[in-house]
C-alpha positions as YAML, in Angstrom:
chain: A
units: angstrom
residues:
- id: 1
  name: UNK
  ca: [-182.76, 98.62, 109.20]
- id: 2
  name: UNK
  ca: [-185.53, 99.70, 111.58]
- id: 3
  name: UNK
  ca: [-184.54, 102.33, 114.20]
- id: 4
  name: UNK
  ca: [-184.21, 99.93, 116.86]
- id: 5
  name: UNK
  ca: [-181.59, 97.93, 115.20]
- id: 6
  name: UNK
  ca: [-179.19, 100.86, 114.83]
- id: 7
  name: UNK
  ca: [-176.59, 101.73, 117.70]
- id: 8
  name: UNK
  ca: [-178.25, 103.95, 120.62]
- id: 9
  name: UNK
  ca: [-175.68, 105.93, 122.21]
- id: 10
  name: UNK
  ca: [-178.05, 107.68, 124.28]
- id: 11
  name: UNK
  ca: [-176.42, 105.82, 127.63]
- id: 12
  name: UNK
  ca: [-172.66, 106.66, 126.22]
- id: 13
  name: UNK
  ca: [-171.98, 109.29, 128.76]
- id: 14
  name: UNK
  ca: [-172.40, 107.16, 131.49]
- id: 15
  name: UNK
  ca: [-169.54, 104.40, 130.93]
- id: 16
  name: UNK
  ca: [-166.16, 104.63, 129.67]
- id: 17
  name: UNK
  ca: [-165.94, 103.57, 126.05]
- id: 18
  name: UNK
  ca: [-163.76, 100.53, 126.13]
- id: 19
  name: UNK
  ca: [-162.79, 99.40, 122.51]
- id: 20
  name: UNK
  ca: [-164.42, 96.50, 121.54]
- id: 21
  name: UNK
  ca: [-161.72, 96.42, 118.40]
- id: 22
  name: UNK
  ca: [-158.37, 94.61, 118.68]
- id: 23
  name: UNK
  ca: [-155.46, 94.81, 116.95]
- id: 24
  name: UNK
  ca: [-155.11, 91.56, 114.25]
- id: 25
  name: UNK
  ca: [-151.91, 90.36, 116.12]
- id: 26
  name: UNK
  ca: [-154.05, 90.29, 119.49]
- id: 27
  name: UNK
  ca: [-153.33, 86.63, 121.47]
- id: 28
  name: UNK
  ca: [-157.43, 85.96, 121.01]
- id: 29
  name: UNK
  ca: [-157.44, 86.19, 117.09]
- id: 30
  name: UNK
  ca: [-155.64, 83.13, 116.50]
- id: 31
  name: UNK
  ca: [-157.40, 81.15, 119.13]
- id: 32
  name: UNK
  ca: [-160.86, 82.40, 117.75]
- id: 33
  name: UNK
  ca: [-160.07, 81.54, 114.18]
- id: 34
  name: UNK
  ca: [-159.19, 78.30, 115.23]
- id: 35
  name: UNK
  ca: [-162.29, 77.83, 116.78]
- id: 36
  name: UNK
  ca: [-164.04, 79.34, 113.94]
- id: 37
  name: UNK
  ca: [-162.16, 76.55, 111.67]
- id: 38
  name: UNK
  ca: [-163.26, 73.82, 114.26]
- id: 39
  name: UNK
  ca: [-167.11, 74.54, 113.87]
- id: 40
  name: UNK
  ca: [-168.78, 71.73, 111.64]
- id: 41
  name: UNK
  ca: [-172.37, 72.63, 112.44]
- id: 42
  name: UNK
  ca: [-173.81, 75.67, 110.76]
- id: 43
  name: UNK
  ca: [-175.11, 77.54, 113.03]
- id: 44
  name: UNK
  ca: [-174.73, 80.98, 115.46]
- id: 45
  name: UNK
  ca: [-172.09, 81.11, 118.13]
- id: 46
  name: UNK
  ca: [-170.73, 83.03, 120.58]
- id: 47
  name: UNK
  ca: [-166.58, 82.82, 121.11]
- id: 48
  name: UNK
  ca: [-164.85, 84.06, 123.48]
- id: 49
  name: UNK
  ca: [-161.71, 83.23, 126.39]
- id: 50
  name: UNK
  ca: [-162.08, 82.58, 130.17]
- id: 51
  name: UNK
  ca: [-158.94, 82.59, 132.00]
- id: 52
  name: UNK
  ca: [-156.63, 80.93, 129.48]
- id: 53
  name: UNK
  ca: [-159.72, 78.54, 127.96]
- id: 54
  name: UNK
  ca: [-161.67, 79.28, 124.77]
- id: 55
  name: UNK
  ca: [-165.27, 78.85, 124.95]
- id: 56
  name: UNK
  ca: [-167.45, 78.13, 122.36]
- id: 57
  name: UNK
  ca: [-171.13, 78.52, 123.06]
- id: 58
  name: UNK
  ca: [-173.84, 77.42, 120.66]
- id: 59
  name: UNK
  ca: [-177.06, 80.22, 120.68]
- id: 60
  name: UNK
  ca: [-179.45, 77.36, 119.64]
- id: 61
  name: UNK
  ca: [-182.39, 78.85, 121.34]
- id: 62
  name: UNK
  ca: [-185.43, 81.80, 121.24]
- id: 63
  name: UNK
  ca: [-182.82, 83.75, 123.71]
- id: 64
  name: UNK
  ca: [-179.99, 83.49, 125.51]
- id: 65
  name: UNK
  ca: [-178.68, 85.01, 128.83]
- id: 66
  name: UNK
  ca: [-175.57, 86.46, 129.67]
- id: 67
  name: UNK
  ca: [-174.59, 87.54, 132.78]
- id: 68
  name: UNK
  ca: [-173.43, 86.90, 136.59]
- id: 69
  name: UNK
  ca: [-176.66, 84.83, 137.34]
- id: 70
  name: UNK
  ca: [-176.67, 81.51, 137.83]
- id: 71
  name: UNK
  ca: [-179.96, 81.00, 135.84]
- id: 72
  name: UNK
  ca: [-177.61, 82.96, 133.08]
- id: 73
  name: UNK
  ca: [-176.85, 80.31, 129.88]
- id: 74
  name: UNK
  ca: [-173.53, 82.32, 129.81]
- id: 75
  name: UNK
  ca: [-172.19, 82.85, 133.33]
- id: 76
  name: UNK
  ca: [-169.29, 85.18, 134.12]
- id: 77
  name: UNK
  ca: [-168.71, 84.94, 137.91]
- id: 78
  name: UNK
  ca: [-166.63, 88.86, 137.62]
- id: 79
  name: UNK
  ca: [-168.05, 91.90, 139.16]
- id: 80
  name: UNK
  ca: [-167.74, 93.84, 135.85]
- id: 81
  name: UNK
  ca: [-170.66, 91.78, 134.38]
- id: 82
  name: UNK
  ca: [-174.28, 92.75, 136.05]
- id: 83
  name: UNK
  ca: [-176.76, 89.69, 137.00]
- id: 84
  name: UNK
  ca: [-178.93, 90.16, 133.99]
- id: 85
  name: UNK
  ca: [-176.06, 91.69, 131.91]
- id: 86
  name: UNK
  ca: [-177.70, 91.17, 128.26]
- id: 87
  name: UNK
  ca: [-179.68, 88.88, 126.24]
- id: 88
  name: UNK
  ca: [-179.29, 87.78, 122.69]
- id: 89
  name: UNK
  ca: [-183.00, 87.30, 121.18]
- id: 90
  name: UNK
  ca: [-183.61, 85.86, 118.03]
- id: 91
  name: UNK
  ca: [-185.94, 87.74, 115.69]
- id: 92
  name: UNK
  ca: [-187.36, 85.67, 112.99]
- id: 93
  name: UNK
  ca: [-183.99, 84.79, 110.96]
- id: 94
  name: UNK
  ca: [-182.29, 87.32, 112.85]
- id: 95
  name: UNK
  ca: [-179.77, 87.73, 116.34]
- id: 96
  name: UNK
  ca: [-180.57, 90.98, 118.28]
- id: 97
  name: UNK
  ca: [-178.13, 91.61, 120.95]
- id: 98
  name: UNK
  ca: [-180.11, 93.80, 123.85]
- id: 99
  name: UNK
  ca: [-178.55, 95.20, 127.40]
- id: 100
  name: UNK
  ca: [-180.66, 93.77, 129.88]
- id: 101
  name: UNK
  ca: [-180.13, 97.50, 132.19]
- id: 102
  name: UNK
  ca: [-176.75, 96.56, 133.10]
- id: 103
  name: UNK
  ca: [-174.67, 98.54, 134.65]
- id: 104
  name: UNK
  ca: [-171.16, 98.97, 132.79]
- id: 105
  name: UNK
  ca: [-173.33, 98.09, 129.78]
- id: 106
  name: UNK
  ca: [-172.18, 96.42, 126.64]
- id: 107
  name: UNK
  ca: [-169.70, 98.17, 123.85]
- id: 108
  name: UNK
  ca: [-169.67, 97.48, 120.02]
- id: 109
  name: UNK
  ca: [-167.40, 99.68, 118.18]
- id: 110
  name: UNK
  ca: [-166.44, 101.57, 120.97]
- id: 111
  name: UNK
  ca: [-170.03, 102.64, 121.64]
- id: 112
  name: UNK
  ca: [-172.22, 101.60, 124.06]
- id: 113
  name: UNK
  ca: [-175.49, 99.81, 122.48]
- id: 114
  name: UNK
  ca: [-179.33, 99.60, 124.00]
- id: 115
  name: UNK
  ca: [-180.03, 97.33, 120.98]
- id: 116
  name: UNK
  ca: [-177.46, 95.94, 118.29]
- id: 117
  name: UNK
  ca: [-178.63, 93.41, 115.13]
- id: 118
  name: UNK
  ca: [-175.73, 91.11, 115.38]
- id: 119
  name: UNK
  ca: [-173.64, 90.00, 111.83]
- id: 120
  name: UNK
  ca: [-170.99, 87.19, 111.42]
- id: 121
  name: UNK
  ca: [-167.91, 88.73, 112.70]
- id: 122
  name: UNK
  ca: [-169.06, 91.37, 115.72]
- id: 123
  name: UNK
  ca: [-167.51, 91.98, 118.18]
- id: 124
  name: UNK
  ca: [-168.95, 93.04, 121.42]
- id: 125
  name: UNK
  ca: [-167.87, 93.49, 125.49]
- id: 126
  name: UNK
  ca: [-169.80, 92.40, 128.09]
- id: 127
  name: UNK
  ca: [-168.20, 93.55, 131.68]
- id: 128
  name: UNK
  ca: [-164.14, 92.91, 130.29]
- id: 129
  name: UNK
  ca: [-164.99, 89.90, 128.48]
- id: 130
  name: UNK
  ca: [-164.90, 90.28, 124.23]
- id: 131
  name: UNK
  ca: [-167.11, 88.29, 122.56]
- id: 132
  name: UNK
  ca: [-167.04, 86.98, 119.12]
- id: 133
  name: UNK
  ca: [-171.19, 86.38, 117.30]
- id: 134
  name: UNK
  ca: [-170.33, 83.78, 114.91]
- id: 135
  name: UNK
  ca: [-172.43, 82.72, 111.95]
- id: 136
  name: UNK
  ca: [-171.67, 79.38, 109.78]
- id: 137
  name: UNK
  ca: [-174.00, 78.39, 107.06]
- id: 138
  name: UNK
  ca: [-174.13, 75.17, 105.61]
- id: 139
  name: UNK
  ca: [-171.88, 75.69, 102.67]
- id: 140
  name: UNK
  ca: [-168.93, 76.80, 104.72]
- id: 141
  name: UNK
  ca: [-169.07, 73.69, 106.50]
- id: 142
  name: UNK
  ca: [-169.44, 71.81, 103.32]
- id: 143
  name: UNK
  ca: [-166.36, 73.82, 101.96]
- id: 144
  name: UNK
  ca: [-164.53, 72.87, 105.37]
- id: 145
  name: UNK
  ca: [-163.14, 76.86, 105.02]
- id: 146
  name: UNK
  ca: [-164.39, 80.00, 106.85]
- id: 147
  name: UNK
  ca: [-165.61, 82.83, 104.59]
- id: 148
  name: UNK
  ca: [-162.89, 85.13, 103.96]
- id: 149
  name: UNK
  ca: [-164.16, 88.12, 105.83]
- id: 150
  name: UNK
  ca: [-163.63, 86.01, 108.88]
- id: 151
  name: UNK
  ca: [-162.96, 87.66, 112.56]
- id: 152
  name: UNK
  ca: [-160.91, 89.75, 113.72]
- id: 153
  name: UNK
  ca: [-161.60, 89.27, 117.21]
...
């Protein structure tokens, strides 16, 4: 892993650390592995809940957007999430997740991130909202199961 991939606390002094970990009986978890179980496309997503709605976004191209924009592919119309909040970029067969110089930033683990190579499972916070970076390859969706190391969200 190349030095740009790794977590970059360098900005963690600025910003509370909000936990970007929740406990296994959290309300999301089931919702998410529902969704999870839903998918039959392999593919990356992103999961996450919007009010009392669970949103499923497919990342199908070069990049995608997140913030308070309207030109944003994910749109969060909340104050906690800057206009240009972060980007997901993919990286020949890899997802980087990158803040876009937000201003609350975005959390994995606890610690804020610059630059974050994004595996099936993570889970990251954009302004209050916890996102789930979903991966499902073509034999879990010919299996019709998720792989056992599934969420947490």
């Amino acid at each position: 892993m190349s030095a740009d991939d790794q977590l970059d606390s360098s900005t963690a002094a600025h910003s509370p650390a909000p936990s970007a970990r929740s406990p296994i009986d959290h309300p999301d978890a089931e919702m998410a592995a529902a969704a999870r179980n839903s998918l039959t496309e392999p593919g990356e997503y992103l999961i996450f809940t919007e009010g009392d709605a669970l949103r499923i976004v497919a990342l199908v191209g070069d990049w995608t957007r997140i913030g308070r924009s309207t030109a944003a592919d994910v749109r969060f119309d909340d104050p906690t999430v800057s206009r240009r909040h972060a980007l997901i970029i993919r990286e020949e067969s890899e997802l980087k997740l990158v803040d876009d110089n937000s201003l609350n930033g975005i959390f994995v683990d606890g610690t804020r991130i610059d630059r974050y190579k994004l595996a099936d499972g993570d889970v990251f916070l954009v302004g209050r909202y916890r996102m789930t970076f979903v991966s499902i390859t073509a034999d879990v969706v010919s299996e019709g199961t998720a792989p056992p190391d599934s969420l947490p969200v």
